[in-house]
C-alpha positions as CSV (number, residue, x, y, z in Angstrom):
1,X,0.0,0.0,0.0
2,X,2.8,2.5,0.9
3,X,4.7,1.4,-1.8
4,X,1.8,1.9,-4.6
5,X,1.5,5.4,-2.9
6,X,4.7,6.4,-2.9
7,X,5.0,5.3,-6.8
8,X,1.7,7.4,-7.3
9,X,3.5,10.4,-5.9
10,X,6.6,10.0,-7.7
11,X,4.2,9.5,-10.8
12,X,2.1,12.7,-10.2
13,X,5.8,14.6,-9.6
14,X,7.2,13.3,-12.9
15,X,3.8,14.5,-15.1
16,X,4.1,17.9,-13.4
17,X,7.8,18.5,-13.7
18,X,7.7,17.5,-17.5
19,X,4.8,19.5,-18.2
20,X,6.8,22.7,-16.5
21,X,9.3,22.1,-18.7
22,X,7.2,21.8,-22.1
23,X,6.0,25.4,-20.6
24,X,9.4,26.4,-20.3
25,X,10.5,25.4,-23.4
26,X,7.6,27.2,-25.0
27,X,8.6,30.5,-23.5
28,X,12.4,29.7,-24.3
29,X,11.2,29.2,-27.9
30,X,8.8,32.6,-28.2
31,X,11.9,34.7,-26.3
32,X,14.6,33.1,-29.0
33,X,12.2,34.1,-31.7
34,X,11.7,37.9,-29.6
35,X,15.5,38.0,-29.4
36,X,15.8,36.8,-33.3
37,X,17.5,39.2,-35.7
38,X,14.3,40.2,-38.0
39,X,16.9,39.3,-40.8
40,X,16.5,35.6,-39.9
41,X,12.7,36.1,-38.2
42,X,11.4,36.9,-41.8
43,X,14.3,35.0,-43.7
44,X,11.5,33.4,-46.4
45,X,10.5,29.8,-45.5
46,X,8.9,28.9,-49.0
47,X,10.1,29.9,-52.7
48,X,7.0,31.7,-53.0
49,X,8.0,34.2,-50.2
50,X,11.3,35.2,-52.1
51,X,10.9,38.5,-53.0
52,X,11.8,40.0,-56.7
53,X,13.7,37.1,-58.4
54,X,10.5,36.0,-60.0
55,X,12.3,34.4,-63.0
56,X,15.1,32.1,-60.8
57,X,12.0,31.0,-58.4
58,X,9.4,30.0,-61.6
59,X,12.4,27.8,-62.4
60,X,13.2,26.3,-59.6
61,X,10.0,25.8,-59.0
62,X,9.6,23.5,-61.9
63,X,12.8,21.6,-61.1
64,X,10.8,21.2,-57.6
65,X,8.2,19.5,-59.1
66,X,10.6,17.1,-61.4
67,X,12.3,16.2,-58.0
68,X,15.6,16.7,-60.3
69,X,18.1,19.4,-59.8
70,X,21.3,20.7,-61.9
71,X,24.1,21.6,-59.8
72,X,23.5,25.2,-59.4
73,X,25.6,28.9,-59.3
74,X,23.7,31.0,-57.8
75,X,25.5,35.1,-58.0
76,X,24.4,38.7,-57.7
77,X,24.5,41.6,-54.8
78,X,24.3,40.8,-51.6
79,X,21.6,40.9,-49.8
80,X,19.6,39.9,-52.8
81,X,18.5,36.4,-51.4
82,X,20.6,33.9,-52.9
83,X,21.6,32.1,-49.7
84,X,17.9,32.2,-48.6
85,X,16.8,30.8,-52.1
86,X,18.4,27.7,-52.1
87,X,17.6,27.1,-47.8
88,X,14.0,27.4,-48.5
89,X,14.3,25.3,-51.6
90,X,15.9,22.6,-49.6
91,X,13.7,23.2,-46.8
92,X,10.7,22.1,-49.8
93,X,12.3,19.2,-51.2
94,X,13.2,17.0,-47.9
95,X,11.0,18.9,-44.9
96,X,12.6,19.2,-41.4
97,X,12.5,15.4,-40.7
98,X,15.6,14.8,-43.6
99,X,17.0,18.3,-43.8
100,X,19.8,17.8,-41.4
101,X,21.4,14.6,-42.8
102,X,20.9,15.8,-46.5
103,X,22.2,18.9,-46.3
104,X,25.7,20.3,-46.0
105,X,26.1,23.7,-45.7
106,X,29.6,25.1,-45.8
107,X,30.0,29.1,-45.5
108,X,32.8,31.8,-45.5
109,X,33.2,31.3,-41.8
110,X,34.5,27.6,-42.2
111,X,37.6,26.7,-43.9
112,X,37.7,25.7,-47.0
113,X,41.0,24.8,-48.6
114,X,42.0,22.0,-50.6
115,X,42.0,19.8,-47.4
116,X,38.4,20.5,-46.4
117,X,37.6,19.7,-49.7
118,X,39.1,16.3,-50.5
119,X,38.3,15.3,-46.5
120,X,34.7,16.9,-45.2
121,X,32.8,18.0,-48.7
122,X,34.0,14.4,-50.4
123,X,33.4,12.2,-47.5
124,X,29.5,13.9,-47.3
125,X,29.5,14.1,-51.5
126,X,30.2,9.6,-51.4
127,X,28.5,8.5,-48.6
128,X,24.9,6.4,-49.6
129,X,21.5,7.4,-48.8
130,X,19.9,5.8,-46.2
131,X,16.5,5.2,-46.8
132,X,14.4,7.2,-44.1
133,X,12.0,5.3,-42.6
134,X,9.0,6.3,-39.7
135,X,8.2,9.0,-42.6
136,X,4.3,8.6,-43.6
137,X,2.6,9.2,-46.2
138,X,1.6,12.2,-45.7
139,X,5.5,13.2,-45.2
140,X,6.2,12.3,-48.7
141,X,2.8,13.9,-50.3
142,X,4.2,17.1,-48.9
143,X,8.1,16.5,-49.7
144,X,9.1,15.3,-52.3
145,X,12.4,13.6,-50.9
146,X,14.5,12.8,-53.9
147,X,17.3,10.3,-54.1
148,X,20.2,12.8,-53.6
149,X,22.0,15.0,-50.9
150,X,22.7,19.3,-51.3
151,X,26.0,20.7,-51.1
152,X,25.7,24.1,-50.2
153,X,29.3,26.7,-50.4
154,X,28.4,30.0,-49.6
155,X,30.5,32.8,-50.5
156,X,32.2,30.3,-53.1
157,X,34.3,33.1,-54.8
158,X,36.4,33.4,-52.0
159,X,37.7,29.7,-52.0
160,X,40.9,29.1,-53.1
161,X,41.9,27.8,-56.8
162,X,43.1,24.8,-55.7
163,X,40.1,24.6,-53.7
164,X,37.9,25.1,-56.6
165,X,39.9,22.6,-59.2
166,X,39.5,19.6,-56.4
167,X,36.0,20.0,-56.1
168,X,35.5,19.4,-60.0
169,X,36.4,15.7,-60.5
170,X,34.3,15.1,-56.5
171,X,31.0,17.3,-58.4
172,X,31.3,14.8,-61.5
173,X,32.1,11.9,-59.6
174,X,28.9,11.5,-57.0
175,X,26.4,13.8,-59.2
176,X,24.3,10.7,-59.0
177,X,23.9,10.9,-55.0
178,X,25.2,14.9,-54.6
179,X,23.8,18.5,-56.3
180,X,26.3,21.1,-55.4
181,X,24.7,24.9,-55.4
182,X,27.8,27.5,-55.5
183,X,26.6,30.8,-53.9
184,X,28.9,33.4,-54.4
185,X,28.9,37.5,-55.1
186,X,31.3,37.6,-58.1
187,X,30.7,34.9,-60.5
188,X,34.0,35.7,-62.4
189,X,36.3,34.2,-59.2
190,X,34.6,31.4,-60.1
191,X,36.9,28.8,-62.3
192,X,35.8,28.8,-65.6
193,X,35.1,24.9,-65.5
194,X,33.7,24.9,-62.4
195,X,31.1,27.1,-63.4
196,X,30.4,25.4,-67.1
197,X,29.5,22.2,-64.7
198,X,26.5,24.7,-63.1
199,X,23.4,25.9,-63.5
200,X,23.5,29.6,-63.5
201,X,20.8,32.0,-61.7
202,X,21.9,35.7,-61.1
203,X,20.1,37.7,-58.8
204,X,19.6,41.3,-59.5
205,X,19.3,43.7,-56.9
206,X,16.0,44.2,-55.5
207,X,13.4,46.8,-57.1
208,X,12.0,49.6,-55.0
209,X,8.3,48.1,-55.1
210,X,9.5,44.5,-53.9
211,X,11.8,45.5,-51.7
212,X,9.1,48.2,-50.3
213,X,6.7,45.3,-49.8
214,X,8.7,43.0,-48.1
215,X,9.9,45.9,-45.1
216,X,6.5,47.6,-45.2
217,X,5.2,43.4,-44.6
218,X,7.8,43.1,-41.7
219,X,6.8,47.0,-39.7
220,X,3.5,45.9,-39.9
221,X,3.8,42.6,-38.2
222,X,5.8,44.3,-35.8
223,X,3.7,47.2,-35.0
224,X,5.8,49.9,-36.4
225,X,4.4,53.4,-36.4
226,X,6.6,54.8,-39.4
227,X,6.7,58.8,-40.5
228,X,6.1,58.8,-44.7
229,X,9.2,58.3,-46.7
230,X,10.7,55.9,-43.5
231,X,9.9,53.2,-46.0
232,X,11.8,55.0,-49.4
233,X,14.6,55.9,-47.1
234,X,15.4,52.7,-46.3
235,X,15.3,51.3,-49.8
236,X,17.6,54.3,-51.0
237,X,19.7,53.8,-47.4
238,X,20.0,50.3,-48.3
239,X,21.0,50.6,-51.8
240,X,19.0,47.4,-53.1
241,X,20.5,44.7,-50.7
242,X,17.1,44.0,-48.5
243,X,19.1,42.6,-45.3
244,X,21.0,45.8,-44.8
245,X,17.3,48.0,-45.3
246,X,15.6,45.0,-42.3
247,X,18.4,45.7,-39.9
248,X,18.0,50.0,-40.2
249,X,14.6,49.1,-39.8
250,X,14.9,47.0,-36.3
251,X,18.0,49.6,-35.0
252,X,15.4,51.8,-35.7
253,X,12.4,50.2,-33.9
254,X,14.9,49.8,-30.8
255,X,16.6,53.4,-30.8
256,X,12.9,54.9,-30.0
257,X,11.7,52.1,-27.7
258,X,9.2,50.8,-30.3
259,X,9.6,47.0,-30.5
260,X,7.6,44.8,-27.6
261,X,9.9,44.1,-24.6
262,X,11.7,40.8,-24.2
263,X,11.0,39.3,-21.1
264,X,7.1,39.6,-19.9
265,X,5.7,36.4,-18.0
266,X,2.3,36.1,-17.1
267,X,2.6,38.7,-14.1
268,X,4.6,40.8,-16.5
269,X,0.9,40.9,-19.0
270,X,-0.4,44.7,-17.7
271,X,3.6,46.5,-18.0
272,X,3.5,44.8,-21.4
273,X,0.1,46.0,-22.2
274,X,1.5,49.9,-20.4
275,X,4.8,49.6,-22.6
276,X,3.0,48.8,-26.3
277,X,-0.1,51.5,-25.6
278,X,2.7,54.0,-24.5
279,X,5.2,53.4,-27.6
280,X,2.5,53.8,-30.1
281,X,3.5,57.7,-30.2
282,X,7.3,56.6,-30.5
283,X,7.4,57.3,-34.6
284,X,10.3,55.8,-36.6
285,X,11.2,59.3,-38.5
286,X,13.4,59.4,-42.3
287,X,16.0,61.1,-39.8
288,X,16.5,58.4,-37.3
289,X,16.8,55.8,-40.6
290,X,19.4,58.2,-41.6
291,X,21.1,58.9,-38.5
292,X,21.8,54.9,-38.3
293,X,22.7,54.4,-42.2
294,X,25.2,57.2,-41.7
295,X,23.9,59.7,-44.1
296,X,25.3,62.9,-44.0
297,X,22.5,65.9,-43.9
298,X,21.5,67.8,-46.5
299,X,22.2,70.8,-44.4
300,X,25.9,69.9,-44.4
301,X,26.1,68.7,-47.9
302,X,24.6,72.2,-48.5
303,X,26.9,74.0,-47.0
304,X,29.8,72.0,-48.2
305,X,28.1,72.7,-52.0
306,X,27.9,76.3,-51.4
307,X,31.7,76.9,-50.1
308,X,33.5,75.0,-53.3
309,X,31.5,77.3,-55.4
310,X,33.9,79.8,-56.9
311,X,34.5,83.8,-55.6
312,X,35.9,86.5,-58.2
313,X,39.4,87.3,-56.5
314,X,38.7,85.4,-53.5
315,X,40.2,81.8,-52.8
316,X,37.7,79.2,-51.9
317,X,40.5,77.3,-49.6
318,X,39.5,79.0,-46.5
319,X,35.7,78.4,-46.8
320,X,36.3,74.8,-47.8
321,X,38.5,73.6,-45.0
322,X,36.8,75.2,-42.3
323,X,33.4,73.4,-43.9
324,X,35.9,69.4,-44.5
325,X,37.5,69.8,-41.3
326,X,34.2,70.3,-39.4
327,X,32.8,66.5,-41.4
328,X,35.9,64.9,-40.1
329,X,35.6,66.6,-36.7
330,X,31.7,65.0,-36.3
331,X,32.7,61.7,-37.4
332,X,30.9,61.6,-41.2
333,X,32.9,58.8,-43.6
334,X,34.2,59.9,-46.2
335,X,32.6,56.9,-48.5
336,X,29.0,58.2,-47.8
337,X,29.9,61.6,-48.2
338,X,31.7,60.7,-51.5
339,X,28.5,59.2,-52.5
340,X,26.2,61.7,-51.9
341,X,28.3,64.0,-53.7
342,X,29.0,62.4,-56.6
343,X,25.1,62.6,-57.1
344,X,24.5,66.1,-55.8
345,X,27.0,67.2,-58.7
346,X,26.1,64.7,-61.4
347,X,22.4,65.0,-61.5
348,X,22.6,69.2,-61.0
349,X,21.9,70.6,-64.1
350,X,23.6,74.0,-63.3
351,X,26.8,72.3,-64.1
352,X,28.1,71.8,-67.9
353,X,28.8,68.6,-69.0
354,X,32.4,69.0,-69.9
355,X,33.0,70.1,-66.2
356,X,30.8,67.3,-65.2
357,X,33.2,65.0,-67.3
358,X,36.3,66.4,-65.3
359,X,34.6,65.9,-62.0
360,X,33.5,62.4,-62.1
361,X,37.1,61.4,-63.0
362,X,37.9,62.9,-59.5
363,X,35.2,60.9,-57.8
364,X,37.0,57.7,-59.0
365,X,40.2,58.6,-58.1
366,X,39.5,59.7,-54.7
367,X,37.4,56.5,-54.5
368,X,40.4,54.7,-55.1
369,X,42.2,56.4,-52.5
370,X,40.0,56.1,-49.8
371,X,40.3,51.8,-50.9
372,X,43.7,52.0,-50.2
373,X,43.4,53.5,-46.7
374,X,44.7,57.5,-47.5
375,X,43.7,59.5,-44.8
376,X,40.0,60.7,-45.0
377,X,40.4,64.5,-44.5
378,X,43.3,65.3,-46.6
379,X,41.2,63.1,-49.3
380,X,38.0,65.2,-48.5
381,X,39.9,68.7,-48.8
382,X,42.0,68.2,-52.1
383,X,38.3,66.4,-53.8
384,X,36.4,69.4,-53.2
385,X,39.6,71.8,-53.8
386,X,39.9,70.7,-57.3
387,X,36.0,70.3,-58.0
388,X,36.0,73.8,-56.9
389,X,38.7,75.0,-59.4
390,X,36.9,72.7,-62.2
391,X,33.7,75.1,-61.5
392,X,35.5,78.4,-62.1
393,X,37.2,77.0,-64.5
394,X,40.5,76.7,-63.8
């Protein structure tokens, strides 16, 4: 009788303790997905939810549906979603029951010489399929779990040549078992025959519309109250690569307080409810996006405009360097101010185009310099010294 009691006690503790920690692992799970990057939050699960590379998707799509792929070369900008193209494409074809042991996926971060390549990526390339088994029918209606494995190498333009010629013979060798998919920024540091053995799908750099969709999808689902333009700003701030426009976006949300708070439990319900009513006046301005992309403010690009303007008997040096050496002094970069130059002057009418011709040849080589590490304010002060004499002619 004790016995059988004791046993129902122990019984009765087990239950509860195991159901506190499915409750704890459900509010581990919705804090890692708070505490997510919204870069990986809204990374795209499904082809369909890849924005703007409409013709690379309808294909792949069809290969999804032949359960056959090529091996692939993905290239383009970054930021354009190569990388999360061929995940989610993986993610359709084997579903999270086979995705581990059928994919390998090998990025920038890991080393990949000649000896990761004849070792890690031909050992994975050669060993068989095992057949799955506890998958139902069901499983397989909604994967389609073809008879081969994905090699994934991210960033694959910055592996080595030797790297690149082993992996040609190992990609010929097991393409009955193994796809490879290359992902890679430049396509030309890609070997020539390494990329004649590929599929090739280039990813252009994301429209304004698409990319416009996709961030004003992601403020909404966070509750973002954003000023008008916030969304244009970001687009133009991010300069078509979408991940860098979703992270202004969330250091936005955080620097005026306007993102949920982290940790709320149930007692925790009423200071959420106090913190989301009172940050619905928190507005995300165009400023604050700018502020955090590190553009430089019309005002000062104004005044920097007006001083290399040319003087009759006056030298513009003084105006100039007082106007450089207060950028340097507030902590501007010289790229983005180079940038926003280059199209103040280009697209202003007021200037010929012969000068214009003169001028634009100074942008590169000052580009070039700031590449090679020359010191920013010297750069800054001889650029708009000489755009300055090309205005008055000199």
């Amino acid at each position: 009788m004790a016995s059988s009691f004791f046993n129902n006690k122990a019984h009765a503790a087990a239950v509860a303790a195991s159901s506190s920690s499915k409750a704890k692992a459900g509010d581990n799970k919705e804090d890692s997905t708070r505490l997510q990057p919204w870069v990986e939050k809204y990374r795209p699960k499904t082809l369909d939810d890849v924005a703007a590379q409409d013709h690379t998707t309808k294909v792949l799509q069809r290969t999804l549906q032949a359960s056959n792929l090529p091996h692939m070369l993905f290239y383009g900008p970054p930021g354009t979603g190569k990388t999360s193209t061929i995940l989610a494409l993986a993610k359709s074809l084997f579903g999270p029951a086979l995705y581990r042991s059928r994919i390998l996926e090998l990025n920038a971060s890991d080393e990949r010489g000649i000896g990761i390549v004849r070792d890690k990526v031909k050992n994975f390339a050669r060993a068989q399929l095992s057949q799955p088994t506890g998958l139902d029918a069901a499983y397989r209606a909604q994967y389609p779990c073809p008879p081969f494995k994905i090699i994934i190498l991210d960033e694959a333009d910055s592996m080595t040549q030797d790297a690149q010629s082993a992996l040609r013979r190992t990609m010929e060798q097991y393409s009955r078992i193994t796809r490879f998919c290359l992902v890679c920024n430049y396509v030309t540091r890609i070997i020539e025959p390494l990329a004649s053995r590929c599929s090739k799908f280039r990813f252009k750099m994301l429209d304004n519309s698409a990319a416009g969709e996709r961030v004003a999808g992601i403020a909404e689902a966070e509750g973002l109250t954003l000023e008008d333009g916030v969304i244009d700003t970001l687009i133009r701030c991010g300069e078509g690569d979408l991940r860098r426009a979703i992270t202004y976006l969330q250091s936005a949300a955080r620097l005026v307080g306007a993102t949920k708070p982290v940790s709320a439990g149930k007692d925790g319900d009423d200071d959420a409810e106090m913190t989301d009513a009172g940050s619905e006046g928190r507005i995300i301005t165009v400023r604050s996006i700018e502020e955090i992309a590190g553009v430089v403010p019309e005002s000062i690009l104004d005044s920097l405009f007006q001083a290399m303007q040319p003087k009759k008997g006056v030298s513009s040096y003084e105006a100039v360097s007082g106007v450089v050496t207060d950028l340097v002094a507030d902590g501007w970069s010289a790229t983005q101010l180079l940038g926003q130059l280059y199209r103040r002057v280009v697209f202003n009418e007021a200037i010929p185009d012969i000068q214009k011709n003169k001028i634009v040849m100074l942008f590169s080589e000052m580009d070039k310099r700031l590449v090679d590490g020359s010191d920013e304010h010297l750069s800054m002060l001889d650029l708009a010294l000489r755009i300055s004499g090309i205005l008055g002619g000199n």
